[in-house]
Steps between C-alpha positions, in 0.01 A plus 500: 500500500653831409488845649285620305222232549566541859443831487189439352325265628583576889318785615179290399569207647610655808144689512338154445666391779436754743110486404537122532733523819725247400872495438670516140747284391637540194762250331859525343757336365769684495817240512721407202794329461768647244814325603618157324567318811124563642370419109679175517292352758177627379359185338165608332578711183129676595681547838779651305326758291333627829731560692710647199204751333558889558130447664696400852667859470182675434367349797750548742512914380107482539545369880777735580256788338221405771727537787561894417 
């Protein structure tokens, strides 16, 4: 999830929750692995696309964007 659909999507779902009283939990996945060594015992190639796709970067800036 990037910033921008963060950014977005949040101030509604955090109103929902208030009127609802309930908590929001919202998930990420923000890991990748970039160097050889970790690669090399990835097994899954699916695994290795994942954790390899610029998506884990936009994730991690979108996280780092909700703490400020």
């Amino acid at each position: 999830m990037s910033k921008k659909n963060v950014r977005a999507i949040l101030p509604d779902f955090l109103a929902l929750c208030k009127k609802k009283n309930q908590g929001l939990e919202m998930l990420f996945h923000p890991g990748a692995v970039c160097s050889e060594a970790e690669l090399s015992q990835v097994t899954s190639a699916d695994d290795k696309t994942f954790f390899t796709d610029a998506g884990r970067s936009e994730e991690a800036e979108a996280l780092i964007a909700l703490k400020k």
